[in-house]
N, CA, C and O of each residue as an XYZ file, in Angstrom:
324
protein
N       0.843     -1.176      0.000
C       0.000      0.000      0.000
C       0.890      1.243      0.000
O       1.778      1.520      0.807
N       0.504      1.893     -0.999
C       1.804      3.449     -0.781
C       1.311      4.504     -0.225
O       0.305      5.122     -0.574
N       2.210      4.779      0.887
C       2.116      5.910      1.459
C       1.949      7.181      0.923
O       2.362      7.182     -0.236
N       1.489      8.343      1.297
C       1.405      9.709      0.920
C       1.801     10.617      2.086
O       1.196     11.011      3.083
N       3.285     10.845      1.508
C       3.829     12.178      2.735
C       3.851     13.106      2.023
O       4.411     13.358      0.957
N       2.972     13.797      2.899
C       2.679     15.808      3.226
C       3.169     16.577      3.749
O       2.789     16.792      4.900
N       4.459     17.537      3.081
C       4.916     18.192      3.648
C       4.320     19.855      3.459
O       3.875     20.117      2.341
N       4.302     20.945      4.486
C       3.914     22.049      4.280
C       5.215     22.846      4.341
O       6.127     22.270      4.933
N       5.509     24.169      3.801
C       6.404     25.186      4.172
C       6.042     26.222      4.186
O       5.033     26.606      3.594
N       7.004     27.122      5.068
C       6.493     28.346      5.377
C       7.929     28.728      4.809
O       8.927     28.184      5.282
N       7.998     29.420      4.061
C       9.448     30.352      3.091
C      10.288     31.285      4.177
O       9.825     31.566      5.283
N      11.155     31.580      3.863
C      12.282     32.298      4.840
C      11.612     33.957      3.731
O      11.070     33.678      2.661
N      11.705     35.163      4.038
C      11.481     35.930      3.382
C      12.751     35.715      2.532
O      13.717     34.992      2.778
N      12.378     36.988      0.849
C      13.403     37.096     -0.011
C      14.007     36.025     -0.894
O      14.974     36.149     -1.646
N      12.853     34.348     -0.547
C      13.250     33.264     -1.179
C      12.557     33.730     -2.964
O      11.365     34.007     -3.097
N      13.368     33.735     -3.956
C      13.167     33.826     -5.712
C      12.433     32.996     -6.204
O      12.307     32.002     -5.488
N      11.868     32.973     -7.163
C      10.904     32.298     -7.768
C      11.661     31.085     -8.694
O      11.263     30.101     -9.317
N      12.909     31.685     -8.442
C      14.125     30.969     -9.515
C      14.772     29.734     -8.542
O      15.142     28.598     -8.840
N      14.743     30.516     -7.153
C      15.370     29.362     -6.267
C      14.004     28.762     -6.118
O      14.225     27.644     -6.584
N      13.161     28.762     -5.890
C      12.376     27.753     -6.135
C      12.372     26.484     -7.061
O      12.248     25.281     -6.834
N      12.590     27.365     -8.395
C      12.234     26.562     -9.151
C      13.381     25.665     -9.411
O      13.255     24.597    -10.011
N      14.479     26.106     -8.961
C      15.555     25.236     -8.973
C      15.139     23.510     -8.078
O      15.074     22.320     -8.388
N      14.975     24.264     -7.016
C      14.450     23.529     -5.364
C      13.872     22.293     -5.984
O      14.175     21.100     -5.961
N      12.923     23.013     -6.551
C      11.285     22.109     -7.196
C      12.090     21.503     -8.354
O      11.196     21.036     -9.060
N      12.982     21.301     -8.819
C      13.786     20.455    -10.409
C      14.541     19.347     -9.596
O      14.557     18.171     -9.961
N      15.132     19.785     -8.526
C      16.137     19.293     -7.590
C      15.441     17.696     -7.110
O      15.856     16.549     -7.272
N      14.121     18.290     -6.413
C      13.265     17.659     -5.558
C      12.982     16.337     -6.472
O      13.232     15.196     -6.083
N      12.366     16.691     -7.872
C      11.920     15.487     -8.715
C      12.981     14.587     -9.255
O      12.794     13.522     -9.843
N      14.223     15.210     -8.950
C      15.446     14.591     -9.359
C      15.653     13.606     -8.682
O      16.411     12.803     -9.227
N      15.084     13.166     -7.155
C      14.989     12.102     -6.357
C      14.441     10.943     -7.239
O      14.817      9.772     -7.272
N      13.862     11.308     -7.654
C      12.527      9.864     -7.570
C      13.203      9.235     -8.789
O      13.464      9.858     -9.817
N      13.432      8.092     -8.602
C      14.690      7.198     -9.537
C      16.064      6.839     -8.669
O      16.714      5.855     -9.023
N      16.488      7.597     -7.583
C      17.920      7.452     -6.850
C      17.233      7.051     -5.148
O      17.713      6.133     -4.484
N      16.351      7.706     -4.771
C      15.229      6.809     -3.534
C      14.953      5.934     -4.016
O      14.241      5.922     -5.020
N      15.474      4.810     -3.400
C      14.532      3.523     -3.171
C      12.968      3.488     -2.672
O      12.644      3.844     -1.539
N      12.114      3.056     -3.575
C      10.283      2.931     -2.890
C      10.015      4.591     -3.530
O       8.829      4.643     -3.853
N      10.558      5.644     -3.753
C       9.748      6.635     -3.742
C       9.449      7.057     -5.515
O      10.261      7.279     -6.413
N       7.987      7.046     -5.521
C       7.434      6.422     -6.504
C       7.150      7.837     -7.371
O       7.221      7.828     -8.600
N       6.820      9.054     -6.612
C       6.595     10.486     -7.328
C       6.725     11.493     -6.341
O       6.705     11.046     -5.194
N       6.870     12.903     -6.462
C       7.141     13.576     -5.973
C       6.787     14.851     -6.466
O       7.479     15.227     -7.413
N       5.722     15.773     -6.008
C       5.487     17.198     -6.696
C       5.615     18.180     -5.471
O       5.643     17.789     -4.304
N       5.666     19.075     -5.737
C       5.788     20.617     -4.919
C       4.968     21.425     -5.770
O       4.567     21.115     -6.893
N       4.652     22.973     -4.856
C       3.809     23.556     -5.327
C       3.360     24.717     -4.487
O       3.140     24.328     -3.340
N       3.135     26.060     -4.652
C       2.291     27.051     -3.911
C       0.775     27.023     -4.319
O       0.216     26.556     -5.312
N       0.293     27.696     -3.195
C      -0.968     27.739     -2.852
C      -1.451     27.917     -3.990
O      -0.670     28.297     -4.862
N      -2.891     27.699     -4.346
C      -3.875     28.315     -5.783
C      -3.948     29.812     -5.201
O      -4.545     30.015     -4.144
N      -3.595     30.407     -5.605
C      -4.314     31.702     -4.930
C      -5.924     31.955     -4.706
O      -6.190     32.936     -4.013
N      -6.715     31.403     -5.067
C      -8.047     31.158     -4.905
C      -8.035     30.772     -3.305
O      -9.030     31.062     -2.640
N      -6.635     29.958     -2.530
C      -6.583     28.907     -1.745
C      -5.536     29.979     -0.258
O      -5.403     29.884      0.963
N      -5.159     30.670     -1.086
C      -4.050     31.390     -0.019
C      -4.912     32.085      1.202
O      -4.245     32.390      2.191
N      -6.338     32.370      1.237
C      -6.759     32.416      2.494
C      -6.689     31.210      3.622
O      -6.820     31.154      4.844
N      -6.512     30.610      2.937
C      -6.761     29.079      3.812
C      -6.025     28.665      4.053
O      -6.068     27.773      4.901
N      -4.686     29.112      3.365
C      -3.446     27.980      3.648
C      -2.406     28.127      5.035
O      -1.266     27.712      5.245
N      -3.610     29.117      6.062
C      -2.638     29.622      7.380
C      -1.313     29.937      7.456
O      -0.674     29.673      8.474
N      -0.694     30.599      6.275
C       0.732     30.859      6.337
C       1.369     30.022      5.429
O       2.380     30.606      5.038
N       1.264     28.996      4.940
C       2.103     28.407      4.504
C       2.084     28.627      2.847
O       1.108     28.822      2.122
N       3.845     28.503      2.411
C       3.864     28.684      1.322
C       4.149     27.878      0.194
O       4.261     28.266     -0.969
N       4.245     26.846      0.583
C       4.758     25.752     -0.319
C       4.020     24.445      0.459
O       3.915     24.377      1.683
N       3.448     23.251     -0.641
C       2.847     22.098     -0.122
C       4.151     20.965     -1.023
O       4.682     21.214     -2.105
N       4.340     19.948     -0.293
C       4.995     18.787     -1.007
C       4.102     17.134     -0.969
O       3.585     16.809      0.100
N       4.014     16.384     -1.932
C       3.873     15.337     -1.682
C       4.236     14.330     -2.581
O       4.113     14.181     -3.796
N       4.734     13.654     -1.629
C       5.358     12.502     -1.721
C       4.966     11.308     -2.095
O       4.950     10.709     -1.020
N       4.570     10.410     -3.068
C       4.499      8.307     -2.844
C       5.419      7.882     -2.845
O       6.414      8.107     -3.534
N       5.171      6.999     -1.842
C       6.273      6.174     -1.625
C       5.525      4.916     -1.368
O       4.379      4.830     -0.925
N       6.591      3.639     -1.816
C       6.008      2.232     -1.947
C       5.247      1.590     -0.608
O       4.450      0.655     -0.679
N       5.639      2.262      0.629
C       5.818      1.386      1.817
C       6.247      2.284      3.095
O       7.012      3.238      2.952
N       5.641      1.875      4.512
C       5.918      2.573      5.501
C       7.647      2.855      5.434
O       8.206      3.952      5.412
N       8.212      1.630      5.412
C       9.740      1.205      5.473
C      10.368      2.253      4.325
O      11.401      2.851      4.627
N       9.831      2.459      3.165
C      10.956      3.166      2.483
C      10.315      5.125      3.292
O      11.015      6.129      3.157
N       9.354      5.128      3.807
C       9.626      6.512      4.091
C      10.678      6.894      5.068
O      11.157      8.023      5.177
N      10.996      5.836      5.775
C      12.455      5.830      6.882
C      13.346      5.928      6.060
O      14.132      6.869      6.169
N      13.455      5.188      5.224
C      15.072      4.945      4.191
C      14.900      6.649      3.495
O      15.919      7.333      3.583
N      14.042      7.104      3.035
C      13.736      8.851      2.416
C      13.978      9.304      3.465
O      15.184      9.087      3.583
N      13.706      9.713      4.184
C      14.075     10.579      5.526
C      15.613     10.360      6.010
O      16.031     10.991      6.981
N      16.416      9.474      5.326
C      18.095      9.334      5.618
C      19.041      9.250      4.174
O      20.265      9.154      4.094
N      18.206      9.310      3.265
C      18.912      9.254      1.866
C      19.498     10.169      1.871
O      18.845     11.133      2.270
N      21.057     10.499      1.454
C      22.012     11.787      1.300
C      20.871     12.618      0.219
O      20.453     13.660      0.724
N      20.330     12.321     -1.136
C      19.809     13.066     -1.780
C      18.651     13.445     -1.153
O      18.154     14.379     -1.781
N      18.037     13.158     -0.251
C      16.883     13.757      0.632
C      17.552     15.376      1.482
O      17.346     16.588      1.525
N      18.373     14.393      1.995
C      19.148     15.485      3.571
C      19.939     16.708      2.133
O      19.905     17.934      2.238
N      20.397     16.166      1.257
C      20.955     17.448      0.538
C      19.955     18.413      0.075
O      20.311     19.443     -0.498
């Protein structure tokens, strides 16, 4: 059964739309070098949605194959980098 990890962020001020988008190229660059992790998207709020999103500026989520590989993602050098 594959898991779905949800990550939220709240941005440091002065973060670029460029370092983002780097971030967000970086991020999908995982999925093939994680073991179990099956897709991976990032993303800001809809603006339709930014009342709601209590601060936060960025959503992530994650599949992954299995409880076990979200431990092995959470210690992969290409995760922690």
């Amino acid at each position: 059964m594959p898991v779905y990890h949800i990550v939220l962020f709240r941005l440091k001020q002065g973060v670029t739309q460029a370092q983002l988008s780097a971030w967000a190229e970086k991020t999908k660059g995982m999925v093939g070098q994680i073991p179990g992790l099956r897709s991976i998207e990032a993303g800001q709020p809809l603006p339709i949605s930014v009342p709601r999103a209590k601060g936060f500026d960025m959503g992530l989520v994650a599949i992954l194959d299995s409880p076990e590989h979200v431990a092995s993602y959470a210690t992969h050098p290409a995760h922690l980098e």
